[in-house]
N, C-alpha and C positions, 0 to 999 in steps of 0.2 A: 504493500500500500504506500509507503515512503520512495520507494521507488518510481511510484508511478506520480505521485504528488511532484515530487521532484523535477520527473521530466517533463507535467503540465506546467509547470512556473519556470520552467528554460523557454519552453517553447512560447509561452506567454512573453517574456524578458524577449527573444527573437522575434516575434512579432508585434511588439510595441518599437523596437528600433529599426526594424523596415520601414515602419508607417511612418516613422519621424523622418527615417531618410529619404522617405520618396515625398514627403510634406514638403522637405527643406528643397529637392530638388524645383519644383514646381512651384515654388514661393520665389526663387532667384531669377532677376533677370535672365532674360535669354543672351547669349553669348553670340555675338556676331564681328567675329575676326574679321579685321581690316576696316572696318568703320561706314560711315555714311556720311557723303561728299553734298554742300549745299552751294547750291550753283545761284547765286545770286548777282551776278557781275552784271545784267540788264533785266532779268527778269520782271524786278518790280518797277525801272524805269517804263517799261513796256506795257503797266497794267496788270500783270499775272503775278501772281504767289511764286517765292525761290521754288525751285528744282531740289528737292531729295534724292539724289541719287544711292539706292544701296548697294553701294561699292561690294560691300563681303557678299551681299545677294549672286550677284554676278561673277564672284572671284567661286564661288562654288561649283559655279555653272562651266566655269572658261580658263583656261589658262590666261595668265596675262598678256602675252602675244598675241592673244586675240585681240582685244581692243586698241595695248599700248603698240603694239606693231602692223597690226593687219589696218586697222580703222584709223590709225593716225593719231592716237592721242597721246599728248606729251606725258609723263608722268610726276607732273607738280601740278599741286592746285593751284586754277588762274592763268595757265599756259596757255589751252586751250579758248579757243574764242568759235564755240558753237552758237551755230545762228538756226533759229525754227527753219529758216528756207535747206540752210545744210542737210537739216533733219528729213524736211519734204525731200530732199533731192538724195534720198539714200544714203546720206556720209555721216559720219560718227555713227550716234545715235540711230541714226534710219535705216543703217546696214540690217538690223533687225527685226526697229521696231518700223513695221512697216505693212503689219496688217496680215501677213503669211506666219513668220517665226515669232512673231509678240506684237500686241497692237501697236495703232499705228498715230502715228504724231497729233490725229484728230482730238485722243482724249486725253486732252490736255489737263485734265482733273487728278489722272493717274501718275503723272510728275509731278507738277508744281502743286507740290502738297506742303509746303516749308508755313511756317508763320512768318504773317508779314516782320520787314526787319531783322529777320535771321542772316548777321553777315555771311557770308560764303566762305568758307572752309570746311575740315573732317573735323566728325563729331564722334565723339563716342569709345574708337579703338577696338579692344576687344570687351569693353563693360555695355555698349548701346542694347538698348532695347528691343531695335528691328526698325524698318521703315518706317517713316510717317509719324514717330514718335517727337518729332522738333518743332 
């Protein structure tokens, strides 16, 4: 009988520190290596909300020669001087989203998600939240 009391208060002790570790897991921000890029340099001169760009989103998807080699983008923030027409006419940005491989420059809601006045730089690192969170 003590033997069996014994291994229901282990087993009890075992599953009360699962439940705390899988609590603690899903209570932590989510982790997203390499950050999120706010593209503000005309955005809101122009009328629209900055550009969130989720850099680690994309680094998931792509090696970096995809974009910083194939597509032309420098790799500092502020080098780059993309223009909406770039984006219509295929280059940077449009290489993809383009309505076939991810939508297409139309919905403009699904970028410039920034708060207004968010200067342009990377946000976050490896502690951000995920997109959309700025």
């Amino acid at each position: 009988m003590t033997i069996c009391r014994g291994f229901r208060q282990g087993a009890n002790v075992v599953a009360l520190a699962l439940l705390v570790l899988a609590i603690g897991c899903f209570a932590l921000p989510a982790w997203a290596e390499y950050a999120d890029v706010v593209l503000n340099k005309r955005a809101e001169k122009e009328g629209v909300r900055p550009v969130v760009f989720p850099h680690w989103f994309h680094r998931i998807r792509f090696r970096c020669k995809v974009c910083h080699a194939e597509l032309g983008f420098k790799m500092r923030v502020g080098a780059n001087d993309v223009l909406m027409s770039d984006i219509i006419d295929g280059k940077f940005c449009g290489a993809c989203h383009n309505n076939e491989i991810a939508w297409g420059p139309e919905r403009c809601d699904l970028c410039h998600t920034g708060k207004p006045g968010l200067p342009s730089g990377i946000y976050g690192g490896h502690e951000t939240g995920g997109p959309g969170r700025w």
